[in-house]
N, CA, C and O atoms as a GROMACS GRO file, in nm:
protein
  268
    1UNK      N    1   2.405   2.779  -2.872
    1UNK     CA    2   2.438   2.855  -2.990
    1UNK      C    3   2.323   2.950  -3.019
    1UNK      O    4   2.206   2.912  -3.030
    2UNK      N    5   2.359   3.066  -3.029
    2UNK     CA    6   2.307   3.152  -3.061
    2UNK      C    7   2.278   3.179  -3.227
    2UNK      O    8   2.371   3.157  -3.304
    3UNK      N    9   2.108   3.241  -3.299
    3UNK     CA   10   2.057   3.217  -3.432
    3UNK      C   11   2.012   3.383  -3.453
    3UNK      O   12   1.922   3.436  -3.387
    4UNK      N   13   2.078   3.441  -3.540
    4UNK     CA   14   1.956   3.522  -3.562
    4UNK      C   15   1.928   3.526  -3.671
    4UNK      O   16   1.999   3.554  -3.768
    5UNK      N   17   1.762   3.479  -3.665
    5UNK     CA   18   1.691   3.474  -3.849
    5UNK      C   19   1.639   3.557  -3.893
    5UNK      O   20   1.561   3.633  -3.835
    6UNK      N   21   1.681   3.562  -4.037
    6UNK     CA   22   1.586   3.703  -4.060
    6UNK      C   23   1.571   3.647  -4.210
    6UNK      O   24   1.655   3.575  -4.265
    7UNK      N   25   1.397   3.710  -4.296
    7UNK     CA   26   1.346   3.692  -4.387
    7UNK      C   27   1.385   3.777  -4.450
    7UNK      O   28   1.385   3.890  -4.401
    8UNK      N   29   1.441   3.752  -4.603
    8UNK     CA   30   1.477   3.832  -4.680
    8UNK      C   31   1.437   3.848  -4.854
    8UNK      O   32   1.434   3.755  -4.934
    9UNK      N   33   1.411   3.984  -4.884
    9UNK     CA   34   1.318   3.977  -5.050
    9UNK      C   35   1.188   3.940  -5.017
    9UNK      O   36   1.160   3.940  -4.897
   10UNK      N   37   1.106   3.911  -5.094
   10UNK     CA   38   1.001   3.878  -5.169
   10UNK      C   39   0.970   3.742  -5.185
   10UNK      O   40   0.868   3.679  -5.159
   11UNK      N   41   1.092   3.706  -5.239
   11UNK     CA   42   1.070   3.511  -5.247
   11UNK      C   43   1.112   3.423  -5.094
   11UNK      O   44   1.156   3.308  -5.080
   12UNK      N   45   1.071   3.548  -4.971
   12UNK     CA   46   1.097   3.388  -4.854
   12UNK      C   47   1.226   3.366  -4.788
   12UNK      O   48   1.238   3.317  -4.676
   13UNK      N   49   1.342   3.414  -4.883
   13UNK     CA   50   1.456   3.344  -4.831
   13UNK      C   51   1.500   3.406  -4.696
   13UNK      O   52   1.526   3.524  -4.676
   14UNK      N   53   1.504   3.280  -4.586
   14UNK     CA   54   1.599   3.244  -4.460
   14UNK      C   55   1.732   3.254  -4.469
   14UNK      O   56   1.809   3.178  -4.529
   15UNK      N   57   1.763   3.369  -4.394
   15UNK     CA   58   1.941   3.378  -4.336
   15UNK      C   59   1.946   3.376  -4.192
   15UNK      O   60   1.862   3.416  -4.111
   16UNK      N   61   2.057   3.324  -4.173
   16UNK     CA   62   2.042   3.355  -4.033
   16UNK      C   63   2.294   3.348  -4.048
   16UNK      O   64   2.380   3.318  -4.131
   17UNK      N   65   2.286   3.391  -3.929
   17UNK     CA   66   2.466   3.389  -3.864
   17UNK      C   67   2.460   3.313  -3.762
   17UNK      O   68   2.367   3.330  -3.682
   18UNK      N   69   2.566   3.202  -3.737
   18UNK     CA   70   2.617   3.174  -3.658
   18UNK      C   71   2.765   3.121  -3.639
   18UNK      O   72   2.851   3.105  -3.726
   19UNK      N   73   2.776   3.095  -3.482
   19UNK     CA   74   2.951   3.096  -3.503
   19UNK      C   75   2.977   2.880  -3.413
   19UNK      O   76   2.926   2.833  -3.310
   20UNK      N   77   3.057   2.825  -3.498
   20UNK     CA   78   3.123   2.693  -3.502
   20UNK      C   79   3.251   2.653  -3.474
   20UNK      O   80   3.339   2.649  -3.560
   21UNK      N   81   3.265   2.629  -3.379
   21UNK     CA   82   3.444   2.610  -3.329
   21UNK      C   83   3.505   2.759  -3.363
   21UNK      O   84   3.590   2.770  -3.451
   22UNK      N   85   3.479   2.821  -3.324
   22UNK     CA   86   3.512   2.978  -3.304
   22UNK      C   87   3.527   3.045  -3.441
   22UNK      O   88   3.603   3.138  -3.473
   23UNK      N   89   3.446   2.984  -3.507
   23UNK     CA   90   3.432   3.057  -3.690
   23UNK      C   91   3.303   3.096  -3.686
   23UNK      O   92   3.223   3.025  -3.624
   24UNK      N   93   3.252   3.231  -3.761
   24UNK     CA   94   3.180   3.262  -3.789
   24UNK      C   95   3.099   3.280  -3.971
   24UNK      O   96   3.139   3.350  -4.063
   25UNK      N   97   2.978   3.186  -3.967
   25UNK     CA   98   2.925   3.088  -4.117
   25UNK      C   99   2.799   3.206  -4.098
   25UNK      O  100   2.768   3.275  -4.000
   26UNK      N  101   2.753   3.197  -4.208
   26UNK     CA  102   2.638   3.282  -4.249
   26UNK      C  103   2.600   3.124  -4.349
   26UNK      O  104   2.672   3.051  -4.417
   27UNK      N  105   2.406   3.120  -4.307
   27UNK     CA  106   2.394   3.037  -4.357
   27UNK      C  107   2.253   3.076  -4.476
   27UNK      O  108   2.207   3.187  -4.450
   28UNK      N  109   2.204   3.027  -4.560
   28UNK     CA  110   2.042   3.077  -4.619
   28UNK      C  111   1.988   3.000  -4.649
   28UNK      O  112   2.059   2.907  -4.686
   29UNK      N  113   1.852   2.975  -4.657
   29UNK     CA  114   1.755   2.891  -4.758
   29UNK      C  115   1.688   2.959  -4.833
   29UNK      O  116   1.614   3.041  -4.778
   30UNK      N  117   1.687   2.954  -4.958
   30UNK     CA  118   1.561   2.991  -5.036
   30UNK      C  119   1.560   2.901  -5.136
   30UNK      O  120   1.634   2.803  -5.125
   31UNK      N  121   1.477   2.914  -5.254
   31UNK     CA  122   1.397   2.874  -5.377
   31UNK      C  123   1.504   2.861  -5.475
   31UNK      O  124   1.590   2.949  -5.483
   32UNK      N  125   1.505   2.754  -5.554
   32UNK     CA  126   1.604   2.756  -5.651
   32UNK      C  127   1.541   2.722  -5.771
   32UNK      O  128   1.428   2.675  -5.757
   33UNK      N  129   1.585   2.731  -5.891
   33UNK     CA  130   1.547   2.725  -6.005
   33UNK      C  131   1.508   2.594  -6.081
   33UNK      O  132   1.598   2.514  -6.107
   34UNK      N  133   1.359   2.564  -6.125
   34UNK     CA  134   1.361   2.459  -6.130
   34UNK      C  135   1.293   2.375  -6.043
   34UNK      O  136   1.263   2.258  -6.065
   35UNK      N  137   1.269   2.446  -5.936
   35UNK     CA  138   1.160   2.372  -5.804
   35UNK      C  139   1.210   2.356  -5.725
   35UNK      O  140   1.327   2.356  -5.764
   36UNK      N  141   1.210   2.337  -5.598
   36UNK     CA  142   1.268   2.320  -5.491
   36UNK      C  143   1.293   2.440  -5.435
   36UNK      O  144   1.238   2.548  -5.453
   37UNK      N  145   1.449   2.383  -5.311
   37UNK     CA  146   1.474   2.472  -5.210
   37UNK      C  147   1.599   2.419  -5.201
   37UNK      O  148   1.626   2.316  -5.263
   38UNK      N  149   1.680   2.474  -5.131
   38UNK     CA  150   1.840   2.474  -5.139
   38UNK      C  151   1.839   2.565  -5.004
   38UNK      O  152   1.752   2.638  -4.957
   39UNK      N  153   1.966   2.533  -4.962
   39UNK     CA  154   2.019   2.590  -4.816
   39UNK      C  155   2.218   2.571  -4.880
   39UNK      O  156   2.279   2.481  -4.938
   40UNK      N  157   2.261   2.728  -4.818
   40UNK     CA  158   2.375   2.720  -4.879
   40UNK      C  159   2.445   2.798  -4.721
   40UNK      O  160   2.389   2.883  -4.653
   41UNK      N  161   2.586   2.732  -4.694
   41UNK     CA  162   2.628   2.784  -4.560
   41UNK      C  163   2.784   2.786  -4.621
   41UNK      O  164   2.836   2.706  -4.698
   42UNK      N  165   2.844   2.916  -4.554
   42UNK     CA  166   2.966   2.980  -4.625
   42UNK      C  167   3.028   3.041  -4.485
   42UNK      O  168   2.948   3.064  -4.394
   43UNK      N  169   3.144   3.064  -4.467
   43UNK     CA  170   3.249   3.111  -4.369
   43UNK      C  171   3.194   3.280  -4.387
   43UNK      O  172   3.199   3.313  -4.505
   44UNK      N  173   3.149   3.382  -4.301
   44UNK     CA  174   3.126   3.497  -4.316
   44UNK      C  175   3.259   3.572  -4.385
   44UNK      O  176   3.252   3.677  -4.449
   45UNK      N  177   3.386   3.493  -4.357
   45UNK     CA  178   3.483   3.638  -4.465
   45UNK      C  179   3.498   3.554  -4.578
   45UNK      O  180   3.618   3.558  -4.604
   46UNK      N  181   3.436   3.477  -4.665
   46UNK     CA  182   3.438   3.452  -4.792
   46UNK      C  183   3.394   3.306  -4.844
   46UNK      O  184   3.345   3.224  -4.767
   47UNK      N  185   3.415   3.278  -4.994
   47UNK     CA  186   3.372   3.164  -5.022
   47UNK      C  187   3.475   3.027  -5.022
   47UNK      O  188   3.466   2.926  -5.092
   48UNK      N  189   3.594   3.065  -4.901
   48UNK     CA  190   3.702   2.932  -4.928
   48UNK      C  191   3.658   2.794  -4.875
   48UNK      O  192   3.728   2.693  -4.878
   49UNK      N  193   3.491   2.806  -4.809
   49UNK     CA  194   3.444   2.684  -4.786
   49UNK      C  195   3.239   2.708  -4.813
   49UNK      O  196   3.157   2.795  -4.784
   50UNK      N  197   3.238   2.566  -4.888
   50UNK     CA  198   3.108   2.602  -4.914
   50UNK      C  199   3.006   2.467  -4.900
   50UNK      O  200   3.037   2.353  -4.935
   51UNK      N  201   2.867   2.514  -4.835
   51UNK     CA  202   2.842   2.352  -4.835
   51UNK      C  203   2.700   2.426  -4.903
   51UNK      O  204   2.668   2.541  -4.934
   52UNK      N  205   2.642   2.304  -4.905
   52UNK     CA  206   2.522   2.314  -4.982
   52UNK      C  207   2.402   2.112  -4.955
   52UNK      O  208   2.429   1.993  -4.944
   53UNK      N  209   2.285   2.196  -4.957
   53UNK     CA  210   2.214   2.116  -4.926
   53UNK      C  211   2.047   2.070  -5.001
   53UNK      O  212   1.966   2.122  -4.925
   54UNK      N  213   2.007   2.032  -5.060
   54UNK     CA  214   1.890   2.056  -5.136
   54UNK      C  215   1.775   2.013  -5.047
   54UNK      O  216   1.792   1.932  -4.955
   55UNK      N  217   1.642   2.074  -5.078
   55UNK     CA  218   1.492   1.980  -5.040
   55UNK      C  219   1.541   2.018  -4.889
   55UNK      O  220   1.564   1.929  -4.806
   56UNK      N  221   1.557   2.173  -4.855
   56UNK     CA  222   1.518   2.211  -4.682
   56UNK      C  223   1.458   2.278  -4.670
   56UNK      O  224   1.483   2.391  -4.712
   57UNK      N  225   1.322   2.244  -4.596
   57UNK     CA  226   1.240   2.307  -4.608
   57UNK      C  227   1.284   2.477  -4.577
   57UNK      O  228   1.395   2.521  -4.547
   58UNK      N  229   1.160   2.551  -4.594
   58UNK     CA  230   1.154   2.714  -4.627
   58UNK      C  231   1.087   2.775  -4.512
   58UNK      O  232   0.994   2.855  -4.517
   59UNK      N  233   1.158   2.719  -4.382
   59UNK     CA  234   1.092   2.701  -4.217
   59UNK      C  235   1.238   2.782  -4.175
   59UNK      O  236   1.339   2.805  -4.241
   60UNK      N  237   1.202   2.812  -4.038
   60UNK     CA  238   1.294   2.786  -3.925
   60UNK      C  239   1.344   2.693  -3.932
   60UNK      O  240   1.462   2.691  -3.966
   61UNK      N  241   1.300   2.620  -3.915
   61UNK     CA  242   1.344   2.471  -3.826
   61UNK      C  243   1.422   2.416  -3.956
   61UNK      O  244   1.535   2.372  -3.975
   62UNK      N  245   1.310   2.439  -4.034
   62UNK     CA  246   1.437   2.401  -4.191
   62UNK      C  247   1.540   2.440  -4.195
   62UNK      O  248   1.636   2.372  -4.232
   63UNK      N  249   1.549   2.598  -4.146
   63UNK     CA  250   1.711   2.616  -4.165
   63UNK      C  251   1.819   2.582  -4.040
   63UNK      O  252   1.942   2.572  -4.039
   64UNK      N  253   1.741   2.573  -3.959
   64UNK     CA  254   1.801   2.574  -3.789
   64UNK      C  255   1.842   2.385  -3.829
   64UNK      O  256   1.955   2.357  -3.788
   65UNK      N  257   1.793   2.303  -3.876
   65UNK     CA  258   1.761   2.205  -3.925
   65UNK      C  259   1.909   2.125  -4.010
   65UNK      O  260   1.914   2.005  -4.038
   66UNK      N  261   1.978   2.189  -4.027
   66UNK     CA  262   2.074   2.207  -4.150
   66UNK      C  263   2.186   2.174  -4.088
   66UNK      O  264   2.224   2.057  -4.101
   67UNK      N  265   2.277   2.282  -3.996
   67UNK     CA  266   2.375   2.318  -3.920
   67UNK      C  267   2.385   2.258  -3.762
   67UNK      O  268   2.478   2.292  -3.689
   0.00000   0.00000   0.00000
């Protein structure tokens, strides 16, 4: 499976795309309110599926880590 990550803004946050049983998810980590870190992964044409994950780290591997 193919990752491509890329850093985005000011505050850090990790995106990266990839594709799962022939669907394509866009996934992110960044900083959430309140402390922490959150990782949120969504179907690239919209929000009809949504997962979510807290306390991943603000790495690669954190997000590669996830999925």
């Amino acid at each position: 499976m193919e990752y491509k990550i890329e850093r985005l803004g000011v505050a850090g946050t990790l995106a990266c795309q990839f594709e799962h049983k022939g669907r394509r998810y866009s996934a992110q980590v960044d900083k959430i309110l309140g402390g922490g870190t959150g990782c949120m992964i969504c179907p690239e044409n919209g929000f009809d599926e949504l997962y979510t994950k807290d306390d991943v780290p603000l790495t690669e591997e954190g997000l590669l880590s996830v999925h």
